[in-house]
C-alpha positions in Angstrom: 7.9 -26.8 -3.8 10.9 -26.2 -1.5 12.0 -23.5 -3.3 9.0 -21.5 -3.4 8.6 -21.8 0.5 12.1 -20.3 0.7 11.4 -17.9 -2.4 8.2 -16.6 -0.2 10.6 -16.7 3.3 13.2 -14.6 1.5 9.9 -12.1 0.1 8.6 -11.7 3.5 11.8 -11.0 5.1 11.9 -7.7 2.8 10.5 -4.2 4.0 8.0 -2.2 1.5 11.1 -0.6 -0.4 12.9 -3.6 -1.0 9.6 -5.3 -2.4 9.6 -2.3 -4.6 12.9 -2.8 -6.2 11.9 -6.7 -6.3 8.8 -5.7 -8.4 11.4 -3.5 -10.6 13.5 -6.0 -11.3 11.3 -8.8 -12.0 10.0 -6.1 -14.7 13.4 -6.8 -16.7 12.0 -10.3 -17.1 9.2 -9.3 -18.7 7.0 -10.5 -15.2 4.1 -7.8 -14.3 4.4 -8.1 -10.3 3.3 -5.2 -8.2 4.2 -4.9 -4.3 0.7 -3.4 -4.0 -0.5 -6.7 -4.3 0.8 -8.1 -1.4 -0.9 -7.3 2.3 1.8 -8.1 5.2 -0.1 -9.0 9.0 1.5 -10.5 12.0 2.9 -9.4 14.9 4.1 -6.2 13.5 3.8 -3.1 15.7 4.6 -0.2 12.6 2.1 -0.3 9.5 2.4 1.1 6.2 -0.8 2.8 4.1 -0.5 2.8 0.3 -3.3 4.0 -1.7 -2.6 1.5 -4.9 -5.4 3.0 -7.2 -8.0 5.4 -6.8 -11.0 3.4 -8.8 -13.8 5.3 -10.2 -15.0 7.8 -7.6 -11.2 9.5 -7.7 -13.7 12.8 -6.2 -14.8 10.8 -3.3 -11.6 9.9 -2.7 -10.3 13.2 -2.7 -12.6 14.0 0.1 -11.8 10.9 2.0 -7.8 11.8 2.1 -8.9 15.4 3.1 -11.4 14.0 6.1 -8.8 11.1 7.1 -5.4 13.2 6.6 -6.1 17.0 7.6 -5.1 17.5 3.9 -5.8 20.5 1.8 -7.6 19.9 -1.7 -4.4 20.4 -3.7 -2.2 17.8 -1.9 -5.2 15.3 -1.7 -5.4 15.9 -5.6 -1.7 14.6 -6.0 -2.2 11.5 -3.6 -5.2 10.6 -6.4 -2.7 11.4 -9.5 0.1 9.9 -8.4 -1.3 6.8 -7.3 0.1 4.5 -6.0 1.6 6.1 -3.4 2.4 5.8 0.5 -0.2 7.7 2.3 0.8 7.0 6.0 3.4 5.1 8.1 4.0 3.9 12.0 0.6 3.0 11.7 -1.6 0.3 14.6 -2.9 -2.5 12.6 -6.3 -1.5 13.4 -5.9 1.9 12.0 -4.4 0.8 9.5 -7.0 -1.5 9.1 -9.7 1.0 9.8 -8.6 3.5 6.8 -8.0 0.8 4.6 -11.7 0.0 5.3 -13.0 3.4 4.7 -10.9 4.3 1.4 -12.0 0.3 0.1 -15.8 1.6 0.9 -15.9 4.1 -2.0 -13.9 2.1 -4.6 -10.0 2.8 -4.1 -7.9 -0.3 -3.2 -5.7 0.4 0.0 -2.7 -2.0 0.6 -1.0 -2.4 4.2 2.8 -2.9 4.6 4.3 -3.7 7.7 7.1 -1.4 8.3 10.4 -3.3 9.0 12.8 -0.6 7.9 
């Protein structure tokens, strides 16, 4: 057990890019991990937005990144199609929070990061 509490010390230590390259490499051991799966909270000023999938209603969501992010329908489009993706960053927990909420409302699955780099 000790060296999973230091195995999840050293993971929590790491900043959204680094987490990435973790999920990467634990790919050439034939282990499916995804960073999208893990939400960061604390006492961390600076959050991260990722949309991680876009679910069913990929329309709705379309319309949500449009109304949230002053986007225009083309770029909103590749956010959906290229998910996952980073959709905002230096985020407040509670907006963070708060879009996370709305996107998770009309099926897509929003993951926060803090932002240590």
């Amino acid at each position: 057990m000790k060296n999973i509490n230091e195995i999840a010390r050293l993971i929590s230590d790491l900043n959204s890019t680094e987490i990435n390259q973790l999920s990467e490499a634990l790919l050439d051991y034939n282990i499916s991990a995804t960073i999208y799966n893990f939400e960061i909270v604390g006492d961390v000023e600076k959050f991260e937005v990722y949309l991680a999938d876009s679910g069913k209603g990929k329309l709705a969501v379309v319309r949500l990144l449009k109304e949230t992010f002053g986007l225009g329908l083309k770029d909103a489009k590749y956010y959906v199609d290229n998910s996952p993706c980073l959709l905002a960053r230096d985020l407040t927990y509670d907006n963070a929070k708060k879009i996370k909420t709305d996107f998770e409302e009309i099926g897509a699955t929003i993951t926060i990061f803090n932002n240590k780099s």
